[in-house]
C-alpha positions in Angstrom: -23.5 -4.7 -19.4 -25.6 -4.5 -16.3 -22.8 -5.8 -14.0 -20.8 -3.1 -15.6 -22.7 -0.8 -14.5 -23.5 -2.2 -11.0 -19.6 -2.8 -10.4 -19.2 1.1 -11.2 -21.9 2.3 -9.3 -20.4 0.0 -6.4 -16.3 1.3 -6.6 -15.9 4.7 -5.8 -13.9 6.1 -8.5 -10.5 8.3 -7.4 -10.6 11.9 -8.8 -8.0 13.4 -10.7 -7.9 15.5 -7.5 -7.3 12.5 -5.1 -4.7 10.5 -7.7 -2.8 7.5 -5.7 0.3 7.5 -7.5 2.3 5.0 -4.6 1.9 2.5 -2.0 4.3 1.4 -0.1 3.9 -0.9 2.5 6.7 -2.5 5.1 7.7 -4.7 7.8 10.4 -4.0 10.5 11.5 -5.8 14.0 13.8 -4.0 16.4 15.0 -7.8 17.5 15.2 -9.0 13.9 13.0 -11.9 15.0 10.0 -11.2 12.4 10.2 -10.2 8.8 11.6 -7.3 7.6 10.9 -6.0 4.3 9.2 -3.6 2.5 6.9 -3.4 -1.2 6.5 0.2 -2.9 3.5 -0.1 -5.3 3.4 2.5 -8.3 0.4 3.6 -10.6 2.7 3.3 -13.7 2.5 -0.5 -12.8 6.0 -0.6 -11.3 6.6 -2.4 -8.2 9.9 -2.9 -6.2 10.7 -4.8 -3.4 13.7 -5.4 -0.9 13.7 -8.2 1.5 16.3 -7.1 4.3 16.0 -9.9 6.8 14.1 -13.1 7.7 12.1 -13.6 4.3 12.1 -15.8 1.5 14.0 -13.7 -1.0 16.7 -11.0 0.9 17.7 -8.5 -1.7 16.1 -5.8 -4.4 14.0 -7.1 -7.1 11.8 -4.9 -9.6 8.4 -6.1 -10.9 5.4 -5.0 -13.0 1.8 -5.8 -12.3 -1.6 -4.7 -14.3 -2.4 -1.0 -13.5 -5.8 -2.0 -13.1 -4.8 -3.7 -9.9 -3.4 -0.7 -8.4 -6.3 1.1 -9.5 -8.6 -1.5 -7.3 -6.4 -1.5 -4.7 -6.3 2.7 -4.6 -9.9 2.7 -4.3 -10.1 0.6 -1.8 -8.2 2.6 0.4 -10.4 5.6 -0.7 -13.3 3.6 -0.1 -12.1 2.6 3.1 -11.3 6.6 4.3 -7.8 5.6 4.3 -6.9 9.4 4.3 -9.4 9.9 7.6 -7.6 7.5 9.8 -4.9 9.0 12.3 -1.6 8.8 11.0 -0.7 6.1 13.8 -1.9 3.5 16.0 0.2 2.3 18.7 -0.5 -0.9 21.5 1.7 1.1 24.2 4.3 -2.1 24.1 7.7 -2.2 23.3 9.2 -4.9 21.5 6.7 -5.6 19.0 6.7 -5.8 14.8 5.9 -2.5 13.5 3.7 -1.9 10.0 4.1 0.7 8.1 1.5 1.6 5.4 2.2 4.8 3.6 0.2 6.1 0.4 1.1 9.0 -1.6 -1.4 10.9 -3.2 -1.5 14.4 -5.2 2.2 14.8 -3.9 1.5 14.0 -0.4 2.7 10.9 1.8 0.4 9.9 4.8 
């Protein structure tokens, strides 16, 4: 019970207000040299992925996970002021993998 309580007093818990309902995170190369691929993450425990080029499995697959996961992983990203970072980082070259991490939250995509 008391690392109950110390594991909730530790993870910020997401308001109603602040509700992470997907995650969606992808890989792209202009040269089609890297991976390209992306993952969208839902709340409802749904997860899809497509695999376009250079990775293991190329096509659409759906999956479920445990919602508790996404629940972690949406705190994190609170916990880490996800929402307070710019909304992109860029070296100033060209040719290079791009990431793309996009969240959606109370109806809004950043």
């Amino acid at each position: 019970m008391q690392a109950l309580l110390l594991l909730l007093c530790v993870i910020p818990l997401v308001s109603a207000d602040d509700k992470i309902t997907e995650i969606l995170l992808s890989r792209s190369d202009e040269f089609q040299s890297g991976p390209v691929d992306k993952v969208v993450l839902r709340s409802d425990g749904t997860a899809a992925y497509t695999g376009t080029a250079n990775v293991e499995d190329l096509g659409r697959f759906k999956g479920t996970f445990e919602d508790e996961d996404f629940k972690k992983l949406a705190n994190l990203l609170v916990e880490k002021k996800f929402f307070e970072m710019n909304s992109g980082y860029f070296t100033g070259k060209t040719d290079q993998p791009s990431r793309f991490t996009q969240v959606t939250r109370a109806g809004q995509h950043k």
